[in-house]
N, C-alpha and C positions, 0 to 999 in steps of 0.2 A: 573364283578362278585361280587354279595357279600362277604362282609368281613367275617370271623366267628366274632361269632358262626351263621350258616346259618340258619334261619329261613322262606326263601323263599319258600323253597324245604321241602318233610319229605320224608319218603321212605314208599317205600308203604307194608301194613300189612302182614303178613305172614298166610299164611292156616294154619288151624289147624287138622293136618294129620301126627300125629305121627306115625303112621304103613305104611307110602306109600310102595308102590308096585311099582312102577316104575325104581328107581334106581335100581333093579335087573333083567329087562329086556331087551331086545333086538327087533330091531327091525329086522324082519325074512321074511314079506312079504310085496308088496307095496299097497298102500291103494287105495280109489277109486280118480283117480285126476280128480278134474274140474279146466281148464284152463279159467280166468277172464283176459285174455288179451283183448279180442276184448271189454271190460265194465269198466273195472275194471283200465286195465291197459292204454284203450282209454281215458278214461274221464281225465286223468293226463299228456297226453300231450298238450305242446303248441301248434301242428294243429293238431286235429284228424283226423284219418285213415278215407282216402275217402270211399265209397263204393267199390270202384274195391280194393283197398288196403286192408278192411276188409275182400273180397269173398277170398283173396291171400292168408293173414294170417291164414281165417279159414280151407282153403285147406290145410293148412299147417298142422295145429294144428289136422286134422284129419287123416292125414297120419304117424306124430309121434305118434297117437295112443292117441290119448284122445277119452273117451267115453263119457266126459260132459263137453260140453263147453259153458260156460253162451257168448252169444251174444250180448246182448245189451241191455238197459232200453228204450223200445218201447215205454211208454206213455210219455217216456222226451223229445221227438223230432222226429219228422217226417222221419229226413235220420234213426235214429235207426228201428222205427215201418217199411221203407219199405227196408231195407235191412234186417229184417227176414223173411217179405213178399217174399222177392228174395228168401231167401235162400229156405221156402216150396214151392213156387210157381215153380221155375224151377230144384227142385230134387234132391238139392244138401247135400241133409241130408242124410248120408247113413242110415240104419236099425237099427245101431248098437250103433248110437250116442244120444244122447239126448240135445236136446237143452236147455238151462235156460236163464231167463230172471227175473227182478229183477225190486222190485213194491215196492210203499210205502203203507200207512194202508189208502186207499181213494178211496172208489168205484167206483169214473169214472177212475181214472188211474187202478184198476185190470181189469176192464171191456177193455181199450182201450186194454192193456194188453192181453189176453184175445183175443181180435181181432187178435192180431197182432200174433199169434200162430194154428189160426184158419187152419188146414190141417195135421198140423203136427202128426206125426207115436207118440211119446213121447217129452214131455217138465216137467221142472222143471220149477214153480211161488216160486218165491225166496222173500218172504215176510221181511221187516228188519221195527225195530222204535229202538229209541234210546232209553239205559235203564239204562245212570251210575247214578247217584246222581249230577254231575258234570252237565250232558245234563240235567234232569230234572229239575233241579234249572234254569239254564240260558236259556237253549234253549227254552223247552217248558213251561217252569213254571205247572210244573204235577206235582204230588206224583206217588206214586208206584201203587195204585188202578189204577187211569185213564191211566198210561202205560199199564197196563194189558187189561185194557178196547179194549185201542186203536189195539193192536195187537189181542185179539179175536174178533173183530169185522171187519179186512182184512184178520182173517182165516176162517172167515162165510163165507163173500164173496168169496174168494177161493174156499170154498167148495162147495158151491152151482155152481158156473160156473163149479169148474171140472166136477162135474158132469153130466151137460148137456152138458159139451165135450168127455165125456169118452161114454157118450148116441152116439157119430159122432165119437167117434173107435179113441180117442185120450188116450192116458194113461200118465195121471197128477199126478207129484210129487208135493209133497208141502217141500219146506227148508222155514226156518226162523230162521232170525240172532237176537239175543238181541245185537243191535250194542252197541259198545263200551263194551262188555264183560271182556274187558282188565282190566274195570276201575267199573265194577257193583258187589254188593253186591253179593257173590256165591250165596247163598243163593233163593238172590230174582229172580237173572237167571233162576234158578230151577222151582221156582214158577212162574217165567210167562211162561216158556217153558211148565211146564204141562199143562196151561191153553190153551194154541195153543192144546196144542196133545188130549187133553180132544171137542175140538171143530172138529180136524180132524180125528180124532178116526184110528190111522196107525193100521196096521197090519206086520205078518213078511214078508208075500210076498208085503208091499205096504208100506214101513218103510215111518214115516217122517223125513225130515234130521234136523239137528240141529246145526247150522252151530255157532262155539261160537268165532266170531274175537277178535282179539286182533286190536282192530282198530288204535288204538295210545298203541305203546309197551312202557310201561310206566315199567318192573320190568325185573328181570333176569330170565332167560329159566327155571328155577326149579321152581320158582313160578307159570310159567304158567303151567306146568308140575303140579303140587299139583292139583291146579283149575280144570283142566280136568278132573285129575283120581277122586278125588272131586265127580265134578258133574255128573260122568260114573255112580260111587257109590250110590248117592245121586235118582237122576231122577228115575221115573216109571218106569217100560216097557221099561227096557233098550235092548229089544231084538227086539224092534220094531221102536228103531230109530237109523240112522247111527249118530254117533256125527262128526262132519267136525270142520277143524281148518282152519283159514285166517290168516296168521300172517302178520302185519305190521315190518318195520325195525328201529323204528325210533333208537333203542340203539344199531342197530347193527348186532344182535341176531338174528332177526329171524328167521334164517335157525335152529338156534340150538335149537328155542323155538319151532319150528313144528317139529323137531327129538322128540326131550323128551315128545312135547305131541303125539305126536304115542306112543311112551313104557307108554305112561300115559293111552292108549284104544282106541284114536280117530280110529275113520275107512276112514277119508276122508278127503283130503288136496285142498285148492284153492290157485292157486297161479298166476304168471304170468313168462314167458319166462324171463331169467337174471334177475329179479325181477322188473320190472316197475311198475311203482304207482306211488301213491300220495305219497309226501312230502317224503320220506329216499327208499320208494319202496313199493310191496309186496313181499312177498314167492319167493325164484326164485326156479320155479320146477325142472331144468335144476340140480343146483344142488343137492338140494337132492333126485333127481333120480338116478344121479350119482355117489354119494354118495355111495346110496344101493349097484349100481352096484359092484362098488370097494369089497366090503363086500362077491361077491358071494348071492346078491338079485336079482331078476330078477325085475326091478323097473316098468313092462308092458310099456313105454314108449319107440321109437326106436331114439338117436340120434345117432347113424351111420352116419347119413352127418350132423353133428354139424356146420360145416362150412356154409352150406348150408343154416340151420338153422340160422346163425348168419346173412349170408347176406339179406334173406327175412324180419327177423324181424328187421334191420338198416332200410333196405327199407321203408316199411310198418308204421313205427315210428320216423323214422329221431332221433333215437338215437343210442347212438352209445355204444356199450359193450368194458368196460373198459379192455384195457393189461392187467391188472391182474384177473381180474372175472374170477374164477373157470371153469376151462374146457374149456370155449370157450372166453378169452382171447388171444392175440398176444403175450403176452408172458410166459404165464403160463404152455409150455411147452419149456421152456427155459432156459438154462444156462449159465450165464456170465465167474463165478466163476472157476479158472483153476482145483480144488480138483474136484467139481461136474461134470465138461466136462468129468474127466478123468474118474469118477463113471460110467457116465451113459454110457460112452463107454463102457466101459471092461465089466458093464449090458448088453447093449446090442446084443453083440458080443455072450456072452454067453446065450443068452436067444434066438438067433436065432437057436443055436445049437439044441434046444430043440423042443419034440416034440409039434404040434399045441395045443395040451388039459393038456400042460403043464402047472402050476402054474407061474404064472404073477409074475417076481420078480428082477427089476430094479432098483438102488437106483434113490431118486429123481425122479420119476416117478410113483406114487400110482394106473396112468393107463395106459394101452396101447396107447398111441395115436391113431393108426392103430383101434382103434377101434372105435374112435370118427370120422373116415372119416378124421384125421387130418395126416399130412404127418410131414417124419422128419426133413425135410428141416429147419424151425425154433426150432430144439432142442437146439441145441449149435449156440449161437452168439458171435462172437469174439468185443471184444472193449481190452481196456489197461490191465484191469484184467483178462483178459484170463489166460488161460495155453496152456500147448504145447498139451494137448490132443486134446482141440476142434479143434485148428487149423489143425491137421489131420483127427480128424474126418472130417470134412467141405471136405478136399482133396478130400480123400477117397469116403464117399456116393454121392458128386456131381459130382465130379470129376472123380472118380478111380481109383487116386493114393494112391498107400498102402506101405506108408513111412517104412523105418527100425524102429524099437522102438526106436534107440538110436539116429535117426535126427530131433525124435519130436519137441526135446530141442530147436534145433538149428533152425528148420525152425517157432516154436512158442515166441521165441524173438524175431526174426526177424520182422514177423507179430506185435508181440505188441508194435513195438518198431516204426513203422507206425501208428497203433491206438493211440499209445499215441502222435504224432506228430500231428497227424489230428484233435483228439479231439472227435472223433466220432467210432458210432458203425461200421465194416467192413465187409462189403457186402460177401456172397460166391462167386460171379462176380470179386469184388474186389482183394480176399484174392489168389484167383486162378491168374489172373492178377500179383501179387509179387509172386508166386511159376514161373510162366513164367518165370519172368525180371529178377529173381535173379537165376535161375536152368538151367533154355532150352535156354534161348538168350542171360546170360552172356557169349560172344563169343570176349574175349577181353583177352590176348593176342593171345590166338589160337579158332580158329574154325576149324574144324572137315567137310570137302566136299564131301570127299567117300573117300573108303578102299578097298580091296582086302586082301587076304590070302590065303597059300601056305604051303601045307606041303612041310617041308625039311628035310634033315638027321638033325638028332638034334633036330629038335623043328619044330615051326611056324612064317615066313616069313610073315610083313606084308607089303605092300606096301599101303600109305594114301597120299590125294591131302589133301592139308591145307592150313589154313590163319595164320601164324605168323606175330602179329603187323603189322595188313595191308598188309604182301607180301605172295602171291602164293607160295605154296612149295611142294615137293612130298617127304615125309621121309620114309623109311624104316630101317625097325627092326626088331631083331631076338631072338623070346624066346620059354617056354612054353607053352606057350597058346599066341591067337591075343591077348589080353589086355596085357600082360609081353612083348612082341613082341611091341606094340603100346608105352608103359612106356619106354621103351629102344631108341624109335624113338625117341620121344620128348627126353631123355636125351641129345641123340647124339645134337639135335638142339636147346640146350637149358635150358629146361625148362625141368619139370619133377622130381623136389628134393623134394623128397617125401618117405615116408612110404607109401604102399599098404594097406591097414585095414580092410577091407571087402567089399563084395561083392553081390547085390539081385537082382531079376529081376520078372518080373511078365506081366502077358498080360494086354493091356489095349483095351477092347470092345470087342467084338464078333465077328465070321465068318471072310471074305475073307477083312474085313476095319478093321483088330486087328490088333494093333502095340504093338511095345514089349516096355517095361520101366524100365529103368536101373538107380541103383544108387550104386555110387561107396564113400568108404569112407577112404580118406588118413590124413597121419599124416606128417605135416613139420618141421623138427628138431626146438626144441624148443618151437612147437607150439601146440594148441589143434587138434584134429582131424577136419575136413572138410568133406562136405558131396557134393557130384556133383550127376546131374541129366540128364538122356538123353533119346529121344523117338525116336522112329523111327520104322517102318516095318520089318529092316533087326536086327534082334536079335543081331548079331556083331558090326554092325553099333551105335546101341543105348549103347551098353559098351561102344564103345571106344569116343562118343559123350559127357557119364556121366564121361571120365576119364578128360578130357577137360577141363569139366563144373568144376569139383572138383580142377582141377592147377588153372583154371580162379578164382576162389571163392579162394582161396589158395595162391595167388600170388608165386606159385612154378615155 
């Protein structure tokens, strides 16, 4: 890096828009989305999407509801030109969708172009030339006239084919991008944008789109925010073209540079699935559709099986959506953290209570899962920084076990006191595994075989077959109830020097295969409380199993 003072770098100019209007909007409705996955966001991987992989994706893309999805740049190559041949040729376009395809300013590529749309119900010819200062110096060696030149001269030709396509019942949009918009004069954007629309002459029922990329994100989201409302302000017959935003990611931003240009006027966003692209990505639509949602927007897009969604597009693109990527990350609805495990519980608990058209309001959780198609199985993950909530969470929703509040403590060190042993994060397989080996099958010194009870004058009579340290035994005992009755056995034989402390029980599964689950919690002179665990079908059986578990854990 250079040294200061940096002279490599400058930042780039500020608009001049002292009354902007955007910072006091909002954004309230979702705009028109074109999905640039199968184009946009193909051309930027290392093997692009076969043809079957493209028909998959666009099957995709049309069932979460896109109504424009640019497919490919037909005159660049042959598998593009005959997979949109496929796609009019065998029907696969519904009514509702519109197809785009995207051309440079050169009359045998709109022509080939052109061909390659020939049947189709509606298409959009997606005209781009490059218009910073930056590309006209280097790339083309142009001024600002022969950019102009060159872009009304591939919306002649545009215009002239749509035409004799719309004559064969096709109905042709015209977009054009001033690429690198990011980086061109606002100004001169303006002026060659009217120059295209002065050549296709839009109307309201027949808008041109005007699509203004940030092709390389070169400022921060308020700047591009100015530019847009800017050139909303600025441009003709603003009622007769949609303005569309493409945002690039290189600083990061883009998700927040396509929010603020919506509150800036845009009517129309392109983007790609988690964001795929060239070089940092594009737009990921995923999120700020989702985004809306959160908001109470209806973002017209369905990801309900986001999941779903994730594993087609890994498929389809051999990339892979990062654990953290918003919404449809592995761990993004996750908790390690023992304060957040115990949040989003005591949320969730209470948010079950409530009715379905109830207000969403979980800590640590901005969505529903359940509504992304995603299950809560990876909510709470236990590793060394756990708390004692997650750990019974985990019990509880996979399991079934619905611990006393006050064994949380005790069975949540236990757990992290293994995670940290291991070094790793602790499977719900796992974690269930040590509630086993340390609650239901520590059976050392006494195990518990069967029982019986009796009422007698006085109380309740228990007779139990047992294992004490290895030997068969049959004790009986005589109390208040079977468990005082069972406490009194074990004393006579032994064991059993304890405080009683509490008592819970609860069902565990449904119908005619539901066992009962018991857990008993004693105190040993001098010691802290203990907590014992026992299961079994016979509701008696499983107390006097958890009074057991609790001496065995107790060394009582």
């Amino acid at each position: 890096m250079q040294k200061p003072p940096i002279t490599k770098y400058q930042p780039f100019p500020r608009v001049d828009l002292p009354d902007r209007q955007w910072p006091d909007r909002v954004i309230d409705q979702a705009p028109i989305w074109c999905s640039v996955d199968l184009r946009d966001g193909n051309q930027a991987l290392p093997v692009p999407m076969s043809v079957e992989e493209k028909l998959e994706m666009f099957e995709m893309l049309v069932q979460i509801g896109f109504k424009q999805i640019e497919v490919g740049f037909p005159s660049a190559s042959q598998i593009e030109f005959d997979f949109m041949r496929r796609l009019i040729e065998e029907g696969r376009i519904p009514d509702d969708v519109t197809i785009q395809t995207l051309v440079q300013s050169r009359e045998d590529l709109i022509n080939r172009t052109f061909e390659s749309i020939r049947g189709a119900k509606s298409a959009i010819v997606h005209l781009y030339n490059s218009t910073s200062p930056l590309q006209r110096r280097v790339v083309f060696q142009n001024d600002q006239a022969a950019t102009v030149a060159l872009a009304v001269k591939g919306a002649e030709l545009i215009r002239q084919r749509a035409n004799e396509f719309e004559a064969e019942g096709t109905r042709v949009m015209m977009e054009y991008s001033p690429e690198s918009f990011s980086q061109t004069e606002t100004a001169f954007a303006v002026e060659i944008c009217e120059a295209v629309m002065d050549v296709w002459q839009p109307t309201v029922e027949n808008k041109l789109i005007l699509n203004l990329p940030a092709t390389v994100e070169v400022y921060t989201p308020n700047i591009h925010a100015d530019q847009i409302e800017w050139f909303g302000r600025k441009v003709k017959n603003r009622d007769k073209v949609l303005i569309s935003l493409h945002t690039h990611n290189d600083r990061g931003t883009g998700i927040a540079a396509t929010e603020l240009g919506l509150m800036a006027g845009a009517d129309r966003v392109e983007g790609t699935l988690f964001g795929n692209g060239e070089r940092t990505g594009n737009l990921d639509i995923v999120t700020v559709a989702l985004n809306m949602y959160t908001q109470g927007v209806d973002p017209g897009l369905d990801f309900s099986g986001l999941n779903e969604v994730r594993d087609i597009y890994e498929r389809t693109t051999r990339m892979e959506v990062h654990p953290r990527s918003p919404y449809g990350g592995d761990l993004v609805f996750t908790a390690f953290s023992g304060s957040h495990q115990d949040a989003i519980n005591k949320g969730l608990k209470i948010q079950k209570e409530q009715p379905d058209d109830a207000l969403y309001e979980v800590p640590y959780l901005p969505v529903d899962p359940a509504d992304l198609g995603r299950n809560y199985r990876a909510i709470i993950r236990i590793n060394s920084q756990s708390g004692k909530g997650g750990v019974a969470w985990i019990l509880e929703q996979e399991f079934g076990y619905q611990l006393p509040k006050a064994m949380h403590r005790e069975i949540g060190q236990m757990v992290n006191r293994v995670a940290d042993k291991e070094g790793k994060e602790l499977s719900p397989d796992r974690i269930h595994e040590l509630f086993l080996n340390e609650y239901l099958e520590n059976k050392e010194p006494v195990e518990v075989i069967s029982a019986e009870s009796d009422t007698i004058e006085g109380g309740v009579r228990v007779t139990a077959d047992v294992v004490i340290s290895g030997e068969a035994k049959q004790i009986v005992g005589v109390g208040n109830g079977p468990i005082d009755a069972f406490v009194h056995a074990l004393r006579e034989a032994g064991h059993g020097h304890f405080e009683f402390m509490s008592y819970s029980e609860h069902s565990l599964g449904r119908g005619a295969k539901a066992t009962a689950a018991c857990y008993i919690e004693v105190k040993t002179s001098g010691k802290a409380s203990v907590y014992g665990a026992g299961v079994d079908t016979s509701i008696e059986l499983a107390s006097l199993k958890a009074v057991a578990s609790a001496v065995n854990r107790a060394g009582a």
